[in-house]
N, C-alpha and C positions, 0 to 999 in steps of 0.2 A: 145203058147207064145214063142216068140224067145229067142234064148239067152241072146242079152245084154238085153230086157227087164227084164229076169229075175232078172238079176245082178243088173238094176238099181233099181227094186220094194227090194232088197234083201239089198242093200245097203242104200236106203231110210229107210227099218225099223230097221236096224243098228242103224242109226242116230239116230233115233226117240228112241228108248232105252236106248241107251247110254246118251239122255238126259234126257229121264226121271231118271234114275240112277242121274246124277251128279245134276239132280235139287233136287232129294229126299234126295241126300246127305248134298246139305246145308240148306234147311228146317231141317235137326236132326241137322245140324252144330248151325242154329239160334236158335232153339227149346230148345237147353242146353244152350245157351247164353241166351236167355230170363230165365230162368232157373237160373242161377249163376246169372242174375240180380236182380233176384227178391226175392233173398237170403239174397244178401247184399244189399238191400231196407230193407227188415226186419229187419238185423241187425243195420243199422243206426237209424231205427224207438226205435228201443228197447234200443239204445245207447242216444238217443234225451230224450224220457221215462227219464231214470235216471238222465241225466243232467236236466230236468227240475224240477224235483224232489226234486235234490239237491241245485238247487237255489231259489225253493220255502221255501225248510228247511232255506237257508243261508236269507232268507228276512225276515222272524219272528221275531219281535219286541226284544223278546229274547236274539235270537241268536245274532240280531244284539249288543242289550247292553254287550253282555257277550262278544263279540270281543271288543267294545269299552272299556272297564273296563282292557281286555286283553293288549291293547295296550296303558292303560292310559290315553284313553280322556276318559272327565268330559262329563254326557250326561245330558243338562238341557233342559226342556220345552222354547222355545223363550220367553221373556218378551215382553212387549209393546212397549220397547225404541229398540229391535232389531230389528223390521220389519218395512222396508222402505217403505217410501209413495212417 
């Protein structure tokens, strides 16, 4: 083998490494990113959980009369003469 062929076979797997390296490095780059996304996926899940939670508590016939009573409105069943036809 001559020289610059060597050079050129030596320099071809140069390349070839050097990209395998900076490709392996952003596969770990995306791998923590998919990673920290999929964290704060959970977290939002587990934040959504609770706010549902507390809006199923705030819809309870209950709760709702006991705001109503809080803020002074009168809670009555509709009569016959309130509902439009």
């Amino acid at each position: 083998m001559t020289v610059p062929r060597a050079l050129l076979v030596l320099l071809i797997l140069s390349v070839l490494g050097l990209s395998l390296v900076l490709i392996r490095g952003a596969g770990a780059r995306s791998a923590h990113r998919i990673q920290g996304l999929h964290s704060q996926s959970i977290k939002l899940e587990q934040s959504l959980w609770s706010i549902e939670i507390e809006l199923a508590q705030m819809r309870e016939p209950q709760a709702i009369r006991d705001r109503a009573a809080a803020l002074g409105i009168d809670l009555a069943p509709p009569t016959p003469t309130d509902i439009p036809r």
